[in-house]
N, C-alpha and C positions, 0 to 999 in steps of 0.2 A: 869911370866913376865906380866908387867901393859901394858896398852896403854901407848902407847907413845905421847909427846903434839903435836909432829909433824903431827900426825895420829888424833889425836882430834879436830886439826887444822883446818884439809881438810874435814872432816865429815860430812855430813849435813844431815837433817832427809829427808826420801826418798819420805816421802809423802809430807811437805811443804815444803822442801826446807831450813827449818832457823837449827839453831844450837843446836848444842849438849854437856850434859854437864854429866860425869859423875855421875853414882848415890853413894850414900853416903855408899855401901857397896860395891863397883867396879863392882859389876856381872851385870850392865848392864849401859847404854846410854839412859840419858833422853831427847827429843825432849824439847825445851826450851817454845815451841810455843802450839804445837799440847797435849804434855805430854804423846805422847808414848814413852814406855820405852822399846828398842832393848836390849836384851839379850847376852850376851858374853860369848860363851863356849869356851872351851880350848885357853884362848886369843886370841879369832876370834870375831869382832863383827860381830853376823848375823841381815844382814840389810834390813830383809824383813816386810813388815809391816802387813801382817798375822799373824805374828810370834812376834808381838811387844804385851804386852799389854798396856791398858792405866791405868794412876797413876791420881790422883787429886794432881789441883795445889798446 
């Protein structure tokens, strides 16, 4: 099961606050802004930002 867009929707990155945008292989949530990338295990995104790593823009 994906994220759903209603759940993508509401999401926001935990540390700036802006948006989030799936990554291009679904296994995680890229911060649109900051460019941390939150991880999604077992269709759960974990939204901790220890646990994010960071990707280049």
């Amino acid at each position: 099961m994906a994220i759903s867009k209603e759940l993508l929707a509401i999401l926001a990155c935990p540390l700036c606050k802006e948006e989030l945008k799936l990554t291009q292989d679904g296994n995680g949530l890229k911060c649109v802004k900051c460019h941390r990338v939150y991880p999604i295990q077992d269709d759960v995104p974990v939204m901790l930002v220890d646990k994010a790593t960071i990707e280049e823009p």
